[in-house]
PDB file with one MODEL, atoms N, CA, C and O in Angstrom:
MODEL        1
ATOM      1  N   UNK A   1      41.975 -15.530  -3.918  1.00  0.00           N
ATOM      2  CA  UNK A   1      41.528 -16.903  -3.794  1.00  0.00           C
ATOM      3  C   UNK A   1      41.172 -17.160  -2.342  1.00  0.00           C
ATOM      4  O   UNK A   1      41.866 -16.778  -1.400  1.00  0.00           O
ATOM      5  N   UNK A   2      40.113 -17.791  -2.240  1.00  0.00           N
ATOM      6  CA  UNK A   2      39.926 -18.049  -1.112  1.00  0.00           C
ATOM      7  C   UNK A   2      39.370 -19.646  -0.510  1.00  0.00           C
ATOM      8  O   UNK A   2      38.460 -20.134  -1.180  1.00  0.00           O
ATOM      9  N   UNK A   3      39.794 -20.361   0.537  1.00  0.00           N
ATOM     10  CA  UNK A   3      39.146 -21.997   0.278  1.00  0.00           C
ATOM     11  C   UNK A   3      38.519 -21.794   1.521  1.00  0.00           C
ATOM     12  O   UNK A   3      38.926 -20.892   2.253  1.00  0.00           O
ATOM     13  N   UNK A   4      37.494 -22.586   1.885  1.00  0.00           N
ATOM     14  CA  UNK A   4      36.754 -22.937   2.542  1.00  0.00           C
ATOM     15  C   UNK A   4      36.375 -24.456   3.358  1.00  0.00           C
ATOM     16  O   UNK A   4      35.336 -25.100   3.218  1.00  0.00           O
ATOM     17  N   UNK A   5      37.174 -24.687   3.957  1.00  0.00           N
ATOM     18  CA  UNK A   5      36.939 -26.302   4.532  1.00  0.00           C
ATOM     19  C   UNK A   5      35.363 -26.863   5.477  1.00  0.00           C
ATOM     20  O   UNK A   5      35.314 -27.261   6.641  1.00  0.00           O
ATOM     21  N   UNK A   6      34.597 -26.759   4.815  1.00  0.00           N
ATOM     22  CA  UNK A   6      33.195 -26.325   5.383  1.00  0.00           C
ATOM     23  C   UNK A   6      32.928 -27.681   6.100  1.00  0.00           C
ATOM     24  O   UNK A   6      31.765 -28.068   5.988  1.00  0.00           O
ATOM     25  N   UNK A   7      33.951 -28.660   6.974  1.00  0.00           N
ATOM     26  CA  UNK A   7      33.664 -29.743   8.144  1.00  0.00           C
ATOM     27  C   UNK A   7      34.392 -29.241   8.461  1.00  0.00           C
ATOM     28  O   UNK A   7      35.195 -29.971   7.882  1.00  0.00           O
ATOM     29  N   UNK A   8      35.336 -28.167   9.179  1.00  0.00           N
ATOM     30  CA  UNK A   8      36.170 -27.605  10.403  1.00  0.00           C
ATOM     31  C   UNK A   8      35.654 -25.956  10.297  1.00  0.00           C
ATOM     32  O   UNK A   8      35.908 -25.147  11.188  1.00  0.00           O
ATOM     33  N   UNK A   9      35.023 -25.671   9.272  1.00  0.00           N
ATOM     34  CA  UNK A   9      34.532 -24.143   9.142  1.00  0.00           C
ATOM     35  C   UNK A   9      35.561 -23.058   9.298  1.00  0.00           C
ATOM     36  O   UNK A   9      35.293 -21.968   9.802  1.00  0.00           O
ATOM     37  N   UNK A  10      36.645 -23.368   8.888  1.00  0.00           N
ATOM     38  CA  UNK A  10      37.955 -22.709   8.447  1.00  0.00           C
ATOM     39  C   UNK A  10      38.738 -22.673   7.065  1.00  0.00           C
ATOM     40  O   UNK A  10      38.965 -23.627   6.320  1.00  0.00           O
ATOM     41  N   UNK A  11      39.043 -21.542   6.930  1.00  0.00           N
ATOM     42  CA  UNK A  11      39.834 -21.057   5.542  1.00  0.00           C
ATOM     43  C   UNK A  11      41.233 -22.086   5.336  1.00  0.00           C
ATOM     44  O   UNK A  11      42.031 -22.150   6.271  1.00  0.00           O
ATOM     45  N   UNK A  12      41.424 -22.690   4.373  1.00  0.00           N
ATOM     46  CA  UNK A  12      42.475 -23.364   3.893  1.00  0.00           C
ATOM     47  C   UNK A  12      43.544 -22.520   3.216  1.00  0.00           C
ATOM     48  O   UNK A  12      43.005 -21.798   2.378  1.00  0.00           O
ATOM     49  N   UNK A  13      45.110 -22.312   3.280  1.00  0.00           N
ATOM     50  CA  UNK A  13      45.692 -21.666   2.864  1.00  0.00           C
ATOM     51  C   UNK A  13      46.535 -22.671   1.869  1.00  0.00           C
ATOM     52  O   UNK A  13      46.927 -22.075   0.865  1.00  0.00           O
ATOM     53  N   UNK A  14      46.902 -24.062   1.921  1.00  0.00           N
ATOM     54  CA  UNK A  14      47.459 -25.078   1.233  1.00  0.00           C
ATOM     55  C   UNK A  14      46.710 -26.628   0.894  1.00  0.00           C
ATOM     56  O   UNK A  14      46.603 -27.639   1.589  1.00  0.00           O
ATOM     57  N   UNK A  15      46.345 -26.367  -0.228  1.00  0.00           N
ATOM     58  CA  UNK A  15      45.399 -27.609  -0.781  1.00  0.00           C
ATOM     59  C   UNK A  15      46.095 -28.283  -1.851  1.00  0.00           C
ATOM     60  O   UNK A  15      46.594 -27.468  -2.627  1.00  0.00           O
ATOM     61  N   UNK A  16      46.370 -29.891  -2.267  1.00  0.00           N
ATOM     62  CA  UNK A  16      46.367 -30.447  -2.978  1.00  0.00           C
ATOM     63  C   UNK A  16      45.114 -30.891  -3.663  1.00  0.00           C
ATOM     64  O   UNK A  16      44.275 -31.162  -2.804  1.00  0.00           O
ATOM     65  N   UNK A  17      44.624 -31.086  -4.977  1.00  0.00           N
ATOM     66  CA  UNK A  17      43.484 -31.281  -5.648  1.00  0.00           C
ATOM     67  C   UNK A  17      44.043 -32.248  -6.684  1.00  0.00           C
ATOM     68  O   UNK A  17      44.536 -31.702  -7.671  1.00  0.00           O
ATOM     69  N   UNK A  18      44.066 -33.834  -6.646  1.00  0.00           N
ATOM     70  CA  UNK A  18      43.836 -34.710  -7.559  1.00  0.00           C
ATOM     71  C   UNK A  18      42.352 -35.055  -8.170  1.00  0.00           C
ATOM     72  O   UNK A  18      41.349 -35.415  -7.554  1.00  0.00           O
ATOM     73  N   UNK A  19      42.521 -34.844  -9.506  1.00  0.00           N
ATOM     74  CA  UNK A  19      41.246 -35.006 -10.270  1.00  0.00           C
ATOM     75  C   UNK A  19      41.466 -36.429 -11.141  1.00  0.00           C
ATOM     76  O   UNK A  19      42.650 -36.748 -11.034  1.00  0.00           O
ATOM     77  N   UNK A  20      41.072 -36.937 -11.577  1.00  0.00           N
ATOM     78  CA  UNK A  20      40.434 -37.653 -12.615  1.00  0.00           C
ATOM     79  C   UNK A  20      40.616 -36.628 -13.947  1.00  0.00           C
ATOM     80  O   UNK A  20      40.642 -35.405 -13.813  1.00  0.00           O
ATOM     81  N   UNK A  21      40.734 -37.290 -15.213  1.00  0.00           N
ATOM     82  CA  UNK A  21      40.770 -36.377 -16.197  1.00  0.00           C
ATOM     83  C   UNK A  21      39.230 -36.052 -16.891  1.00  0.00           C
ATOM     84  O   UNK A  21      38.977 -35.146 -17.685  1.00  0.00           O
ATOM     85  N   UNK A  22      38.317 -37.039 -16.359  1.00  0.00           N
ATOM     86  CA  UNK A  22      37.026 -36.770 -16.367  1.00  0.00           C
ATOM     87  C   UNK A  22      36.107 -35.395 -15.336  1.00  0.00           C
ATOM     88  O   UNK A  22      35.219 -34.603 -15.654  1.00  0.00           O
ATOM     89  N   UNK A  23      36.693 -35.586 -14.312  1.00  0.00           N
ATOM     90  CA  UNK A  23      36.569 -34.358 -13.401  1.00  0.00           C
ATOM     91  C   UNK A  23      37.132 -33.358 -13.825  1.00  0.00           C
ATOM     92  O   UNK A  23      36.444 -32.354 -14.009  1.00  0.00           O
ATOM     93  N   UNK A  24      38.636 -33.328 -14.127  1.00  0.00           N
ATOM     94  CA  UNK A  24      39.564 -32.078 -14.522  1.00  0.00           C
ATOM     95  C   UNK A  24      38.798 -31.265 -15.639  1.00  0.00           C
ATOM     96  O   UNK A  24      38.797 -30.054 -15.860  1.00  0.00           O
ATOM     97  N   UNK A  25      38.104 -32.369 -16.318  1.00  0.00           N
ATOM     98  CA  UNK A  25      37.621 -31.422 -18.132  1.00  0.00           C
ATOM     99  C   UNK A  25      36.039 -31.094 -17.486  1.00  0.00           C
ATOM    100  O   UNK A  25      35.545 -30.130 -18.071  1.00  0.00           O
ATOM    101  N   UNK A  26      35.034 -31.739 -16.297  1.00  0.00           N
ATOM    102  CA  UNK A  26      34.286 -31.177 -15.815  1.00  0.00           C
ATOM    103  C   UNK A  26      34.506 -29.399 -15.425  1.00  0.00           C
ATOM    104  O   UNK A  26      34.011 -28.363 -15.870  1.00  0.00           O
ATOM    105  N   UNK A  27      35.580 -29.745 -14.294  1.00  0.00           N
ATOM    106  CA  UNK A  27      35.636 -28.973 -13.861  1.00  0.00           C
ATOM    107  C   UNK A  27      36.312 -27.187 -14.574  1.00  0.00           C
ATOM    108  O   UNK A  27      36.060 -26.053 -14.168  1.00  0.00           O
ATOM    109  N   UNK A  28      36.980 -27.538 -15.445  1.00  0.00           N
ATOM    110  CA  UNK A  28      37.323 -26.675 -16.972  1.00  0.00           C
ATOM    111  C   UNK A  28      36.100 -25.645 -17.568  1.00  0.00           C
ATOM    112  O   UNK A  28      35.939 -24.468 -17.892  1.00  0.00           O
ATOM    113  N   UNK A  29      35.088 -27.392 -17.447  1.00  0.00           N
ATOM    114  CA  UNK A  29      33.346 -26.643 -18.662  1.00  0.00           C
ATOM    115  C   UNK A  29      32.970 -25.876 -17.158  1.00  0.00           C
ATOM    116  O   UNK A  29      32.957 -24.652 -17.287  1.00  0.00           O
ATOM    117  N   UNK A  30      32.791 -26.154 -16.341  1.00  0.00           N
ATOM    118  CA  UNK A  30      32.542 -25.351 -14.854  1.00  0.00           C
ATOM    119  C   UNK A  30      32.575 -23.672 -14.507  1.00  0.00           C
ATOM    120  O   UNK A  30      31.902 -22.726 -14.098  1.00  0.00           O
ATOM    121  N   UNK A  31      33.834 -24.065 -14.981  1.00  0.00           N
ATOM    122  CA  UNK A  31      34.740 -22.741 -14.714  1.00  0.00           C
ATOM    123  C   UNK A  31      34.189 -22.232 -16.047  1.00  0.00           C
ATOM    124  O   UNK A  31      33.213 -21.511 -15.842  1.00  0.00           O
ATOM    125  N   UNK A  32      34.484 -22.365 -17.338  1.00  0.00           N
ATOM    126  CA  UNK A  32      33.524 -21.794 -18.214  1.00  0.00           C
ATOM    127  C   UNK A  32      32.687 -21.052 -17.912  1.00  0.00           C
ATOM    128  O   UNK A  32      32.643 -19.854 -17.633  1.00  0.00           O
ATOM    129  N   UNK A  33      31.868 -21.997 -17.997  1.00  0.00           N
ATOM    130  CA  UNK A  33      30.275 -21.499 -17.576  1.00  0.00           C
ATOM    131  C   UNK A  33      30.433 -19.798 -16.244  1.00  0.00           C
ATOM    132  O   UNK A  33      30.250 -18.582 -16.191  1.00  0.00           O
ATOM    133  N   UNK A  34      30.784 -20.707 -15.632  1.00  0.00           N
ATOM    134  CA  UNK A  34      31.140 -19.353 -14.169  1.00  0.00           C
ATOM    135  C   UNK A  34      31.533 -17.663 -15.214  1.00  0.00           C
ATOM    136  O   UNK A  34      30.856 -16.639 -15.313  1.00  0.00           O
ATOM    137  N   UNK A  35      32.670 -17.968 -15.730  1.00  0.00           N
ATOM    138  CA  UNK A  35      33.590 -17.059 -17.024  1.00  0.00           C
ATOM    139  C   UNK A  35      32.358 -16.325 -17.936  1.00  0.00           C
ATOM    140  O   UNK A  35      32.308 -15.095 -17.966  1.00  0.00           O
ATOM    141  N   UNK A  36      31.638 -16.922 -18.478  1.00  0.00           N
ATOM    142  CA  UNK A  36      30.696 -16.595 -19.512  1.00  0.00           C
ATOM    143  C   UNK A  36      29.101 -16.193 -18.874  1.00  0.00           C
ATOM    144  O   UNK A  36      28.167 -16.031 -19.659  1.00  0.00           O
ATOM    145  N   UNK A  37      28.924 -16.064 -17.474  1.00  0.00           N
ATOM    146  CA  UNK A  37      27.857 -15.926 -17.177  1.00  0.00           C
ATOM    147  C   UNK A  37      27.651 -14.283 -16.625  1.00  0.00           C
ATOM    148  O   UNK A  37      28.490 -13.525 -16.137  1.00  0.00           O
ATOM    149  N   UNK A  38      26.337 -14.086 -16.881  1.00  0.00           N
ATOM    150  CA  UNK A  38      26.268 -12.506 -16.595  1.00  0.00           C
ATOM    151  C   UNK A  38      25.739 -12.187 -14.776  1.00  0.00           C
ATOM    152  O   UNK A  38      25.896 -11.112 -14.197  1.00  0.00           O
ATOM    153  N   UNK A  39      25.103 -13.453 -14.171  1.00  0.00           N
ATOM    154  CA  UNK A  39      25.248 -13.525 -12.544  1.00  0.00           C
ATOM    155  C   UNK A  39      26.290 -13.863 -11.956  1.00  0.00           C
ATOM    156  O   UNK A  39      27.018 -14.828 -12.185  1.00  0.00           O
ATOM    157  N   UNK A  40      26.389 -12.937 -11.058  1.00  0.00           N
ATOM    158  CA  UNK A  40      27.906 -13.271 -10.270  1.00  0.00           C
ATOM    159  C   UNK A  40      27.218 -13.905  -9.023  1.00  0.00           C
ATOM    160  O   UNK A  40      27.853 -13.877  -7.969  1.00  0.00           O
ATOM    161  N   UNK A  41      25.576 -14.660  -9.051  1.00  0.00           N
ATOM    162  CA  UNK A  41      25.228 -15.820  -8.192  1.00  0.00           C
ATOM    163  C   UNK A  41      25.452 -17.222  -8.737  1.00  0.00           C
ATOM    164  O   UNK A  41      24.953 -18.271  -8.330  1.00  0.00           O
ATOM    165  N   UNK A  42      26.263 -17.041  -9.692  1.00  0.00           N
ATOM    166  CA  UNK A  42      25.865 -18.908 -10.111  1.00  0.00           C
ATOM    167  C   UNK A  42      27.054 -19.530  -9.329  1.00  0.00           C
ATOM    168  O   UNK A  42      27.967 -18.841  -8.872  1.00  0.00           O
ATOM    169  N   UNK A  43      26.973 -21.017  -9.193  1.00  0.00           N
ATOM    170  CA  UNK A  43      27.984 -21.700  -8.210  1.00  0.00           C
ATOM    171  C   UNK A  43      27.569 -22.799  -9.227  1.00  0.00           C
ATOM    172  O   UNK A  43      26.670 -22.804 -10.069  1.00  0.00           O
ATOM    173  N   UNK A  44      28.632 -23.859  -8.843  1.00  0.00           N
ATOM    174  CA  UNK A  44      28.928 -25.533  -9.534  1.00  0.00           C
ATOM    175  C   UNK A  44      29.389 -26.081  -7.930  1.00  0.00           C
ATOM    176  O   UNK A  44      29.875 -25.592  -6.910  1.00  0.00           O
ATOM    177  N   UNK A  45      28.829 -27.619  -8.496  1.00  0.00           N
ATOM    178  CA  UNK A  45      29.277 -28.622  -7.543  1.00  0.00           C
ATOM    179  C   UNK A  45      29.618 -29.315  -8.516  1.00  0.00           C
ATOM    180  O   UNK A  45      28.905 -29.532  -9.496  1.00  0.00           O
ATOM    181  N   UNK A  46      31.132 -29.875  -8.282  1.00  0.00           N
ATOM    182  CA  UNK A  46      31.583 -31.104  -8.774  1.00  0.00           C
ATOM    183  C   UNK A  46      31.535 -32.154  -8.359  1.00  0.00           C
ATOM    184  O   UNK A  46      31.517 -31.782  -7.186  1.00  0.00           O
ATOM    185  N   UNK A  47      31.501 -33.065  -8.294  1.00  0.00           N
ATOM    186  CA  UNK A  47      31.453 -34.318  -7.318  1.00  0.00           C
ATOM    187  C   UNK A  47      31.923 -35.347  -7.988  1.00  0.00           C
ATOM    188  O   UNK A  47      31.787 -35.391  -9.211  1.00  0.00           O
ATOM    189  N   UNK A  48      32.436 -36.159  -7.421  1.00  0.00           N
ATOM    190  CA  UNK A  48      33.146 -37.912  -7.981  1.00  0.00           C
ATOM    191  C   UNK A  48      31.799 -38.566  -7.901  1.00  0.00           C
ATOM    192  O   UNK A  48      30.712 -38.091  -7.574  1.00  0.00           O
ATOM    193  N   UNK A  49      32.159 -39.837  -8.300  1.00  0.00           N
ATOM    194  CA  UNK A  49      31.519 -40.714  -9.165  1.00  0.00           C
ATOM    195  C   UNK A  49      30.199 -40.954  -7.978  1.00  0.00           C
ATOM    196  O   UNK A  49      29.065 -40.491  -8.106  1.00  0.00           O
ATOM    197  N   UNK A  50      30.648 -41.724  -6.925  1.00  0.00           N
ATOM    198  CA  UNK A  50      29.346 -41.492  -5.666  1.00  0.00           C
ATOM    199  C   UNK A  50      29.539 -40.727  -5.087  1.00  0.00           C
ATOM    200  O   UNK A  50      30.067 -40.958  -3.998  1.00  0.00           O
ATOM    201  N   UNK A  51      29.243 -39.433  -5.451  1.00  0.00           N
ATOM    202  CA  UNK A  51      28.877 -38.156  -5.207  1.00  0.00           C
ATOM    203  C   UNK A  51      29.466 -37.922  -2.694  1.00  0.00           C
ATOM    204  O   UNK A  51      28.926 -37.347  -1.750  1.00  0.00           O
ATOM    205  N   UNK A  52      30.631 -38.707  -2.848  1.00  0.00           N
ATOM    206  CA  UNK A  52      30.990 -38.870  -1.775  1.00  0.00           C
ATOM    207  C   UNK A  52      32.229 -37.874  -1.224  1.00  0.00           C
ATOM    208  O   UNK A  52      32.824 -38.007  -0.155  1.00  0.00           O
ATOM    209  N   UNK A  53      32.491 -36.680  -2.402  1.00  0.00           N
ATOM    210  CA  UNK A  53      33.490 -35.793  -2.098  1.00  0.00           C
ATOM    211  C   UNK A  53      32.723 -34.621  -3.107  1.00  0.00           C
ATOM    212  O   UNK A  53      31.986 -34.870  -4.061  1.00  0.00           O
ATOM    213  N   UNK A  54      33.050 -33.534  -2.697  1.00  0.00           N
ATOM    214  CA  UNK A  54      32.516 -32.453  -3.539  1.00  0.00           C
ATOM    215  C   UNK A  54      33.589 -31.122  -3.908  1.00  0.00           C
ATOM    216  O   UNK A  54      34.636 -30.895  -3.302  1.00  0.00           O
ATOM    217  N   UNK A  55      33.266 -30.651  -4.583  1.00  0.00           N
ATOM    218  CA  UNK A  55      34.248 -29.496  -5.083  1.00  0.00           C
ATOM    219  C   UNK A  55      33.278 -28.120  -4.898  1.00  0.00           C
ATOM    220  O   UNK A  55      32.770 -28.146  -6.019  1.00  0.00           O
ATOM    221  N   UNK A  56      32.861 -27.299  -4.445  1.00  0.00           N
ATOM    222  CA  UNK A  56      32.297 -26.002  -5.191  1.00  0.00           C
ATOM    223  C   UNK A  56      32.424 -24.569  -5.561  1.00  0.00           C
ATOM    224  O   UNK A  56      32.695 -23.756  -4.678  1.00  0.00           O
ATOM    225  N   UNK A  57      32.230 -24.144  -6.937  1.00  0.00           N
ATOM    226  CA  UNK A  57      33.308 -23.361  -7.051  1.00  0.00           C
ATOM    227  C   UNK A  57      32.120 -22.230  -7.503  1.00  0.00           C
ATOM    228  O   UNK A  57      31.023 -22.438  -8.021  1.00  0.00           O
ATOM    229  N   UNK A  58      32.766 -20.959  -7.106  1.00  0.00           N
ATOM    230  CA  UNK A  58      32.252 -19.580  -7.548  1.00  0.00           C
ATOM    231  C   UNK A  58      33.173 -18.210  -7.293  1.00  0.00           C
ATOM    232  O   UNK A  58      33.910 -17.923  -6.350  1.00  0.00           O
ATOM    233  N   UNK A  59      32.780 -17.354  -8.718  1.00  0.00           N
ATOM    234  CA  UNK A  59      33.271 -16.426  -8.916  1.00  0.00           C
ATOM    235  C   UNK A  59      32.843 -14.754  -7.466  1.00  0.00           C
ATOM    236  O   UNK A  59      31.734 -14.310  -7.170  1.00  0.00           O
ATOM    237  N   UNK A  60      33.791 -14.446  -7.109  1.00  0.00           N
ATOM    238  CA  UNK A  60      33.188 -13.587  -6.308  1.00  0.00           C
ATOM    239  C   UNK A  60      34.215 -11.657  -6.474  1.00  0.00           C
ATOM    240  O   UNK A  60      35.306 -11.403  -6.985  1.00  0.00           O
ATOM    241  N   UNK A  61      33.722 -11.211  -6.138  1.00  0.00           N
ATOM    242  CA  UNK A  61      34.267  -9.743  -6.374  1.00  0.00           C
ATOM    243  C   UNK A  61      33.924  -9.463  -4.635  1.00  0.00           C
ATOM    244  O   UNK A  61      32.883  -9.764  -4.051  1.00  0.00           O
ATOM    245  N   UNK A  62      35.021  -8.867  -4.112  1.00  0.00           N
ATOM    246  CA  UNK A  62      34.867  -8.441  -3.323  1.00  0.00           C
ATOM    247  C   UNK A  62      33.679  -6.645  -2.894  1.00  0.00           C
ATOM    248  O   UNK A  62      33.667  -5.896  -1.917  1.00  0.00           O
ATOM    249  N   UNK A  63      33.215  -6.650  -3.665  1.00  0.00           N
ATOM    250  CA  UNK A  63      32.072  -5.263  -3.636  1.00  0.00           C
ATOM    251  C   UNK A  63      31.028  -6.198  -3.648  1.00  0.00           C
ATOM    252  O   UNK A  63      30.039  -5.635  -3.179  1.00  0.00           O
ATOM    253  N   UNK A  64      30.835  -7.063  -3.879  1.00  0.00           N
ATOM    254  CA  UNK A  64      29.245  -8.020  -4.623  1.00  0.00           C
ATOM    255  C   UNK A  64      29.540  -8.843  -4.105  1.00  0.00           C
ATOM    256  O   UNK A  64      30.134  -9.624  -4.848  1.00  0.00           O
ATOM    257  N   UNK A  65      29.395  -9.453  -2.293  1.00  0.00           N
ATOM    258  CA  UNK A  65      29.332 -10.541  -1.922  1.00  0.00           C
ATOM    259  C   UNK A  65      27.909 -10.694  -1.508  1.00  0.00           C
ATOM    260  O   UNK A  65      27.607 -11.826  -1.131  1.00  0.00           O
ATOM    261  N   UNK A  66      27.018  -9.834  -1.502  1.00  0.00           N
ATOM    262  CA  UNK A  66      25.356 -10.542  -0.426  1.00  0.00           C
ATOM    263  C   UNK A  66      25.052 -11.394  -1.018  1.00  0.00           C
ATOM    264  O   UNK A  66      24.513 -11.837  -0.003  1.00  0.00           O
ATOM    265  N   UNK A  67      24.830 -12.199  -1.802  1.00  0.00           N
ATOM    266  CA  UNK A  67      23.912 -13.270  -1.946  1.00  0.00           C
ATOM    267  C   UNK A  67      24.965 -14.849  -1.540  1.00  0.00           C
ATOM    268  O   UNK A  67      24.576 -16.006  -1.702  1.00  0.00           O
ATOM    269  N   UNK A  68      26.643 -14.313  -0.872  1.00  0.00           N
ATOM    270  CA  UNK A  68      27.107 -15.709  -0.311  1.00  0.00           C
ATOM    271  C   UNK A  68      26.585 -15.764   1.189  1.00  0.00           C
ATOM    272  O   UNK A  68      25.892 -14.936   1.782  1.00  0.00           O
ATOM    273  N   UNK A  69      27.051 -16.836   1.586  1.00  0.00           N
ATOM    274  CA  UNK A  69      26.621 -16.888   3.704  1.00  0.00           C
ATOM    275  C   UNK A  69      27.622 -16.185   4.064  1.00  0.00           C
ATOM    276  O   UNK A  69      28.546 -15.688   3.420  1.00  0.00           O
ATOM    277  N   UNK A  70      27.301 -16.187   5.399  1.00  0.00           N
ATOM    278  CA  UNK A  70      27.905 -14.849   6.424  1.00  0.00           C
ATOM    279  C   UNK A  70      29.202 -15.313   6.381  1.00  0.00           C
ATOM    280  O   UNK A  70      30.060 -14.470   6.119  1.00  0.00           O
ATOM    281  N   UNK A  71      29.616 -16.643   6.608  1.00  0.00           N
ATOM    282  CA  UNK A  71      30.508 -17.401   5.979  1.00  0.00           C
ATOM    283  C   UNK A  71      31.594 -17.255   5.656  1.00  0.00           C
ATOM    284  O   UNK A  71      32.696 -17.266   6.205  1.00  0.00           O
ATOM    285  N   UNK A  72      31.027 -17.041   4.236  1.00  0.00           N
ATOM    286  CA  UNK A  72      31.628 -16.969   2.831  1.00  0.00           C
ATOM    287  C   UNK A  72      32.714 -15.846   2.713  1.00  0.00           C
ATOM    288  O   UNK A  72      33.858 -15.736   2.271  1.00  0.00           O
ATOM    289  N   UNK A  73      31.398 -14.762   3.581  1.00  0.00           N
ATOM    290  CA  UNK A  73      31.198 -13.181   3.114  1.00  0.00           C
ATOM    291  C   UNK A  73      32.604 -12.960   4.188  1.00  0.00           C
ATOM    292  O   UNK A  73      33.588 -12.326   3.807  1.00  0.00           O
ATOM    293  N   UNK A  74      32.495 -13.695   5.805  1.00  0.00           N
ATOM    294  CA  UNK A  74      33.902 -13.076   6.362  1.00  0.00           C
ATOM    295  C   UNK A  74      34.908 -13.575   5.692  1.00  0.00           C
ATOM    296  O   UNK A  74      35.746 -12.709   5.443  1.00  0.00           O
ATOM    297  N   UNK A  75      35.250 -14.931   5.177  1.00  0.00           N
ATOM    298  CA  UNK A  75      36.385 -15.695   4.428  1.00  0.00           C
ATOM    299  C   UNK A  75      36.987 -14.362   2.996  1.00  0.00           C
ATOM    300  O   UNK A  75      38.141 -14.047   2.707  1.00  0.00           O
ATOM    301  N   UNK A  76      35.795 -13.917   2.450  1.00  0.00           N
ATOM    302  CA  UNK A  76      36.280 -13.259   1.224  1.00  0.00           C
ATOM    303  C   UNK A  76      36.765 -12.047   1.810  1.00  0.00           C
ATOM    304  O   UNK A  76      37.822 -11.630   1.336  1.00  0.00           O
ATOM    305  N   UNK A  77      36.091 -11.200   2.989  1.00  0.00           N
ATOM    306  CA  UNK A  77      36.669 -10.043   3.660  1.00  0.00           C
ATOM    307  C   UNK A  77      37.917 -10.039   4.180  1.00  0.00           C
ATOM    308  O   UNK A  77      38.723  -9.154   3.893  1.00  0.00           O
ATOM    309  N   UNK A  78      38.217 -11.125   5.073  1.00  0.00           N
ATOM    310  CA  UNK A  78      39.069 -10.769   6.039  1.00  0.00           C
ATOM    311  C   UNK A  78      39.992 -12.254   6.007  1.00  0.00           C
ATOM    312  O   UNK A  78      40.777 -12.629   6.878  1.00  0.00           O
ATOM    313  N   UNK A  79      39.629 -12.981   4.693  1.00  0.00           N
ATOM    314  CA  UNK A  79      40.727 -14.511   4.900  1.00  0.00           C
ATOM    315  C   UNK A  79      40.622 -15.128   6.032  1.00  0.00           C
ATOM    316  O   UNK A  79      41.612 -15.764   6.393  1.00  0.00           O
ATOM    317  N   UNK A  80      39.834 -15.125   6.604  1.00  0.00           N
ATOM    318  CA  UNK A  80      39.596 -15.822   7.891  1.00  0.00           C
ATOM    319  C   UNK A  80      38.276 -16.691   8.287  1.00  0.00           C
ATOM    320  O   UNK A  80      38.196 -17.224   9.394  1.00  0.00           O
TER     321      UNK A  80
ENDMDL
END
């Protein structure tokens, strides 16, 4: 697992996540979708109601990272 706090551009090691039960069952069909798909490029954004907080989530394998940012790619390498 890996989080990403992308306004300080640092890895999160302890997150609380309150959802809505409208978000929670979004975010469920989300993860689905991610589960059942044959690209390991697809990503979801979740977002609340005015789209004023965001969630985004994707499946990654550490052998098959090029198509995340350089980013992404050190966070999934090296947790950092």
């Amino acid at each position: 697992m890996r989080i990403l706090d992308e306004k300080t551009n640092k890895g999160v090691n302890l997150l609380t996540l309150l959802l809505k039960k409208q978000e929670a069952e979004q975010l469920v069909a989300y993860l689905n979708l991610l589960l059942e798909s044959e690209s390991s490029k697809d990503h979801h954004h979740l977002s609340n109601d005015d789209y004023s907080k965001e969630i985004t989530i994707a499946l990654y394998e550490e052998n098959d990272i090029e198509h995340f940012s350089d980013r992404c790619k050190e966070l999934i390498l090296h947790d950092k």
